[in-house]
C-alpha positions as CSV (number, residue, x, y, z in Angstrom):
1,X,-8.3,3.7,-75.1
2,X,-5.5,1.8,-76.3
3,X,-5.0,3.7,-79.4
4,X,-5.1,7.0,-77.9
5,X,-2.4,5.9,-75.2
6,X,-0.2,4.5,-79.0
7,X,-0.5,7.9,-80.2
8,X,2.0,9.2,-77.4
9,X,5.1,7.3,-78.4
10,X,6.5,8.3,-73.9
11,X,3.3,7.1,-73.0
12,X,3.6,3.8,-75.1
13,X,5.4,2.4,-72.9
14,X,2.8,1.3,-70.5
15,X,1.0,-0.6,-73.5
16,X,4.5,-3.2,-73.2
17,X,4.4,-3.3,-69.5
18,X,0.5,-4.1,-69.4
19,X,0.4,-6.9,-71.4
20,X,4.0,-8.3,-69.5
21,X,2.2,-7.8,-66.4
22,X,-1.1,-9.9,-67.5
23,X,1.8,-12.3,-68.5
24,X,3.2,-12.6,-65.4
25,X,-0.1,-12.6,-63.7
26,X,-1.2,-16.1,-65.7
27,X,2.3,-17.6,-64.9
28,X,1.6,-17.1,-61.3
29,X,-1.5,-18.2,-61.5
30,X,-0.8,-21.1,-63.4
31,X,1.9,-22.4,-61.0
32,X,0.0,-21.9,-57.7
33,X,-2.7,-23.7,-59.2
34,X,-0.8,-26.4,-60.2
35,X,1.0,-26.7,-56.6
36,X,-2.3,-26.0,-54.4
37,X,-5.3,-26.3,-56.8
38,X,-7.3,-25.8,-53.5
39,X,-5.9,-22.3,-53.0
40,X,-7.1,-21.7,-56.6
41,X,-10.3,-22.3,-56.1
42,X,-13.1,-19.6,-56.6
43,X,-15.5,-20.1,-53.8
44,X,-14.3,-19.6,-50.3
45,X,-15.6,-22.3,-47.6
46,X,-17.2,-19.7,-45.4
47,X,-19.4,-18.1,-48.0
48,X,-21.9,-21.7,-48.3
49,X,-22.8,-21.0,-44.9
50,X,-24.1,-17.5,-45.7
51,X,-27.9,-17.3,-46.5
């Protein structure tokens, strides 16, 4: 998929802003897990009482 999207230099654009958007996406979630690493947690509370 990614090289087909590379052959259309307007549409190449959106390879730059998906890679600066997974970018911004692990700087966010680096900082909000380092100020609240209980918000970064996986497993929500009221899923162990399910079952």
């Amino acid at each position: 998929m990614t090289c087909m999207i590379a052959y259309d230099k307007d549409a190449r654009i959106c390879l730059y802003v998906a890679a600066g958007w997974a970018v911004a996406l692990g700087i966010g979630w680096a900082v909000l897990k380092s100020r609240n690493p209980q918000i970064a947690e996986r497993r929500a509370p009221e899923f162990d009482k399910v079952g």
